[in-house]
C-alpha positions, -999 to +999 in steps of 0.1 A: -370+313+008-396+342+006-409+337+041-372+335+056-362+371+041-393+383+058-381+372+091-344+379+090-357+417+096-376+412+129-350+388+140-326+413+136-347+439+155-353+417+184-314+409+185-307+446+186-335+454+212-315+427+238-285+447+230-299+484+234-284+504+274-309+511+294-288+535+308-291+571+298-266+585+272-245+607+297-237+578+316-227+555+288-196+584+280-174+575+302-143+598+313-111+588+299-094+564+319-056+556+323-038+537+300-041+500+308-011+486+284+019+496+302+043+504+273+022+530+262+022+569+275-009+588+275-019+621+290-035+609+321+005+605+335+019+641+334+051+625+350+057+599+322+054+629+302+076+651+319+102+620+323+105+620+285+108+654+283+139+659+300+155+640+279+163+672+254+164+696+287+148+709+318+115+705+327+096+709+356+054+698+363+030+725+373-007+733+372-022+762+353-048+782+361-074+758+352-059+735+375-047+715+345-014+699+350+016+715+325+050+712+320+074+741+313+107+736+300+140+748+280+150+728+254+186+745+237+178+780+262+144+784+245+116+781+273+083+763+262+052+751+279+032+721+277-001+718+282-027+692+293-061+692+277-092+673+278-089+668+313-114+660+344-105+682+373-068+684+367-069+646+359-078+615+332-063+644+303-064+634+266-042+655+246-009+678+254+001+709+231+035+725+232+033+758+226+064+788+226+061+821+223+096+847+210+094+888+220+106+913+201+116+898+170+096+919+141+082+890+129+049+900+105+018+878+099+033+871+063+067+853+083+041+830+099+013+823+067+050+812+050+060+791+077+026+773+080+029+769+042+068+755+044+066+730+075+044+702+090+056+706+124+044+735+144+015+757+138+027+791+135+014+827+146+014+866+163-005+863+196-024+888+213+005+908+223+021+906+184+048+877+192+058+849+171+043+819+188+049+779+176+023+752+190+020+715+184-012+694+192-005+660+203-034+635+206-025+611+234-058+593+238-054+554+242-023+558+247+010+557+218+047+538+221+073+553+245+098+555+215+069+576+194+062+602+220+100+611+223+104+617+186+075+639+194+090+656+215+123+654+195+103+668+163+090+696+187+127+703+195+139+704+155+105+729+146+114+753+178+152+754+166+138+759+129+113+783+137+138+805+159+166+806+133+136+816+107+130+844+134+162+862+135 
C-alpha cells in the first residue's frame, strides 16, 4: 500500500507533464471570439445590441474615437450613449456601459454619494465639467439570454428616469 502512495505522486507528474502547451503563454490567451450559441447576445454584435435597444427608443451605431463601436440613443427625450469595451481593433468586444450625462442641474457631490447609497442600478457622479452623470457596466462575455439583456436595458431605462426626476 506504502509503495503505491509513493507512486501515485510521479504518476501524477508525468500525467501533468503530457498535458503541459508547449506554446508560449501569449498565444494560449486567445481574443474573445463571437458567441457560438445563437440565443445568446454578446458584445462582439453591436447590431444585436443596438436591435434591442430600440425597443425603448432611438438608437443609432457609431464608432468613437478609439474606433470602438457605440451606440447613442434617447430613451423618453434623455440622450445616452453606449459603449463597447474590451474590444480588438473595433471588434470581438466584451463588455458595453451606458453612460448619460444632465447640464446644468446644481446637482452637488452629496446628491450623487446619496444616490450611490439608495440604488443598485446606475453608478452615479459630477464629471469633469461638474454634471451629474449615470453609468451602468454590463459584462457581456460568453454571451447572456436575449430576454436578460433587454431588462438590462429596461433597468437602464427605470435608473435614467429615476436618476433625472432625483435631479430636478
Amino acid at each position: 500500500m506504502k509503495s503505491r502512495l509513493l507512486a501515485l505522486p510521479l504518476i501524477c507528474a508525468a500525467m501533468m507533464a503530457g498535458c503541459a502547451s508547449t506554446e508560449p503563454e501569449s498565444a494560449v490567451e486567445a481574443a474573445p471570439i463571437a458567441n457560438v450559441d445563437p440565443t445568446l447576445v454578446d458584445a462582439t454584435d453591436p447590431n444585436t445590441v443596438m436591435e434591442l435597444a430600440r425597443g425603448f427608443g432611438a438608437a443609432n451605431l457609431d464608432v468613437d474615437a478609439e474606433g470602438d463601436p457605440m451606440i447613442i440613443g434617447r430613451i423618453n427625450g434623455s440622450r445616452y450613449v453606449i459603449y463597447f469595451y474590451g474590444c480588438e481593433e473595433g471588434q470581438s468586444c466584451r463588455e458595453i456601459q451606458f453612460i448619460a450625462a444632465w447640464a446644468d442641474t446644481g446637482a452637488t457631490v452629496d446628491d450623487m454619494n446619496l444616490w450611490n447609497q439608495e440604488t443598485r442600478y446606475g453608478k452615479a457622479y459630477l464629471d469633469q465639467d461638474g454634471d451629474p452623470t449615470l453609468e451602468h457596466t454590463v459584462n457581456l462575455f460568453k454571451g447572456v439570454s436575449r430576454p436578460n439583456l433587454d431588462d438590462t436595458i429596461d433597468w437602464w431605462k427605470v435608473a435614467m428616469a429615476a436618476f433625472e426626476e432625483r435631479l430636478q
